[in-house]
C-alpha positions as CSV (number, residue, x, y, z in Angstrom):
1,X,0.0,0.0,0.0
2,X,1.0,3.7,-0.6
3,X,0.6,6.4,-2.6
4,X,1.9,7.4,-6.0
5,X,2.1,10.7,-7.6
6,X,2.4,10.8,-11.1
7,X,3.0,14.6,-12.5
8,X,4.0,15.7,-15.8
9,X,6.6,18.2,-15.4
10,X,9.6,19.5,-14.2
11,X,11.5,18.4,-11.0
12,X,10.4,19.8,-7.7
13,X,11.8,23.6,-8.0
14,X,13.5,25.2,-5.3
15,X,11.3,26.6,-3.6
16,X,8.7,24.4,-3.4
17,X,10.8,21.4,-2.4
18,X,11.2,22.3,1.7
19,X,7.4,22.0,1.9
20,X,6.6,19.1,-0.4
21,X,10.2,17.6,2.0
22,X,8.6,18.5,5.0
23,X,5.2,16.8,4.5
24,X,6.7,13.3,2.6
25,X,9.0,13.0,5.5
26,X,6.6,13.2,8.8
27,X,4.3,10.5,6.3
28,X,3.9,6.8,7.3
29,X,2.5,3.6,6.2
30,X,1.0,3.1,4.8
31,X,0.7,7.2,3.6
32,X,3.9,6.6,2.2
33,X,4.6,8.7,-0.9
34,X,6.4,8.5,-4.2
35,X,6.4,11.2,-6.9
36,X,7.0,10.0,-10.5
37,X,7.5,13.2,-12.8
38,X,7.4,12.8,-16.7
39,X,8.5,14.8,-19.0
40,X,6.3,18.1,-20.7
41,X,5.5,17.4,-24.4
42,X,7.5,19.5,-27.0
43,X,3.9,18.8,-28.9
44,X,0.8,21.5,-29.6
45,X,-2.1,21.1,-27.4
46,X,-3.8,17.9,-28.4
47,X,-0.9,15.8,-29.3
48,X,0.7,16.8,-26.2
49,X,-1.8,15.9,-23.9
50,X,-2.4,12.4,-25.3
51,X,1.0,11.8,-25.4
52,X,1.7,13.0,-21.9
53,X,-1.4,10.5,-21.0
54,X,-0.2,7.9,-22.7
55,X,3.0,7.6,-21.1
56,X,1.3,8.3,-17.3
57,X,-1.4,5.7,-18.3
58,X,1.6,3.3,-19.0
59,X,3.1,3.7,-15.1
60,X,-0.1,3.1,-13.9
61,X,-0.3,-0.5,-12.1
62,X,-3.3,-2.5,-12.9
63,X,-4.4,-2.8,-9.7
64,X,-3.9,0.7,-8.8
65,X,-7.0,3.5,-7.6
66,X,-6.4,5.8,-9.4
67,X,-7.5,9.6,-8.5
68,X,-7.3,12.5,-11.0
69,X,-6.5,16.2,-10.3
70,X,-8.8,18.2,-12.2
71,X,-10.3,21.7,-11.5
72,X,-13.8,20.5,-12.7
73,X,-13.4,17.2,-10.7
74,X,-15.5,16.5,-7.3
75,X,-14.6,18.7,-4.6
76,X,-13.4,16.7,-1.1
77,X,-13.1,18.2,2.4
78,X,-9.7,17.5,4.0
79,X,-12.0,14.8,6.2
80,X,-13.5,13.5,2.7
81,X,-10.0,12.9,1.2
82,X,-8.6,11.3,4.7
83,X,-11.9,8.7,4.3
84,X,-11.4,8.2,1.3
85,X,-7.8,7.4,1.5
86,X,-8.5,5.1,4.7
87,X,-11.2,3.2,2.8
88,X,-8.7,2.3,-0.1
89,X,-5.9,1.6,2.3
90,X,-8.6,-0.9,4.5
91,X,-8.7,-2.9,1.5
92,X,-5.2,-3.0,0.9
93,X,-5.3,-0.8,-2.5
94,X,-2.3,1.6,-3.6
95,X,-3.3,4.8,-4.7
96,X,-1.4,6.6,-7.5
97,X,-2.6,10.5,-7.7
98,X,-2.2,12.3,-11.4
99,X,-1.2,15.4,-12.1
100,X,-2.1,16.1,-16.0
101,X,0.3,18.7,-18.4
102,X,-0.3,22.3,-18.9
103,X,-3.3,20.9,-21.6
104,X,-4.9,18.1,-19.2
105,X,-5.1,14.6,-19.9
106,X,-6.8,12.8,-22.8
107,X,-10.6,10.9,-22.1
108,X,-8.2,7.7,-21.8
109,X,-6.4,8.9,-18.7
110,X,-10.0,10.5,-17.3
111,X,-12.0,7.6,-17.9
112,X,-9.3,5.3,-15.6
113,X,-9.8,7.8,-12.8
114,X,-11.6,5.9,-10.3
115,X,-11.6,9.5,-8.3
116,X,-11.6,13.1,-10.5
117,X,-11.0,15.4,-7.5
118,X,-11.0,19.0,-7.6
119,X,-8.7,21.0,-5.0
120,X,-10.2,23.9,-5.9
121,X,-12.6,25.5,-9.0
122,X,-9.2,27.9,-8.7
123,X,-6.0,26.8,-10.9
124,X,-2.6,26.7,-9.4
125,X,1.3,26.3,-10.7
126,X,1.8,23.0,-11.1
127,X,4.6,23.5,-8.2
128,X,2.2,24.7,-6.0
129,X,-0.5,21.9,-6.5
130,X,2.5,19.4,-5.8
131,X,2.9,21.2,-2.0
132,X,-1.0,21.8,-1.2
133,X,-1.1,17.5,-2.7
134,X,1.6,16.7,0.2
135,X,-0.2,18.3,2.7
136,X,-2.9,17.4,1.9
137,X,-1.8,13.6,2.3
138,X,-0.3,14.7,5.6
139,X,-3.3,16.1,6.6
140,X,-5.7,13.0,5.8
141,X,-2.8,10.7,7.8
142,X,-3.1,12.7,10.7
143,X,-7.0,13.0,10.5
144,X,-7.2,9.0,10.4
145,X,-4.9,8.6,13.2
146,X,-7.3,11.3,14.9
147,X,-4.2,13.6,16.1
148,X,-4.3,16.8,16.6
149,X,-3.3,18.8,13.5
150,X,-6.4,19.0,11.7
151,X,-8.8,21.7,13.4
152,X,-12.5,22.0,12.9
């Protein structure tokens, strides 16, 4: 069990790596992460994005759930996406999270998503969604362990 992160893109820039560091390290099992980043396509719009979703869809594992970051996916409470986590990790499921190109992924990647979630109807930097994504997994660890760092 754990969680993948599959991102097309560049590596983790400066900045942004002491918080995505500081959430992947406090993580445990089975919360345990693993980023994957793939290459941006030199292509225009449509070829890139079904090329950049072909080569995510062929890191996906069979037996992986897969949930999709999409602005117009579902949106998910910080409680929401700790349940949801728990319930995969209950039945001994790994998760792998995808993070489309600049142009989104192709109706092949979408339809695999077992999960299209939404962070927000706002659109971040890449960078950025890769630090709220770590948190975010941080978060729904310590919410299912019911410590302290989540407030209501």
């Amino acid at each position: 069990m754990s969680i993948r992160v599959l991102a097309v893109g560049k590596k983790h820039e400066k900045w942004a790596v002491d918080g995505i560091e500081r959430y992947t390290q406090r993580l445990r099992k089975p919360y345990d992460l693993e980023w994957k980043l793939h290459p941006h396509s030199s292509r225009d719009e449509a070829a890139a994005r079904a090329e950049e979703s072909t080569r995510m869809l062929g890191t996906i594992r069979p037996e992986e759930h897969v949930i999709l970051l999409d602005e117009r996916g579902k949106n998910l409470s910080s409680p929401d996406l700790a349940q949801h986590l728990q319930s995969r990790f209950d039945v001994g499921a790994s998760v792998a999270m995808v993070i489309g190109g600049a142009y989104g992924v192709d109706e092949q990647l979408h339809g695999r998503a077992d999960l299209v979630w939404s962070l927000s109807k706002l659109v971040f930097p890449h960078q950025l969604v890769r630090m709220i994504l770590a948190e975010q997994i941080y978060r729904a660890q310590e919410i299912s362990a019911g410590r302290p760092y989540h407030h209501v």
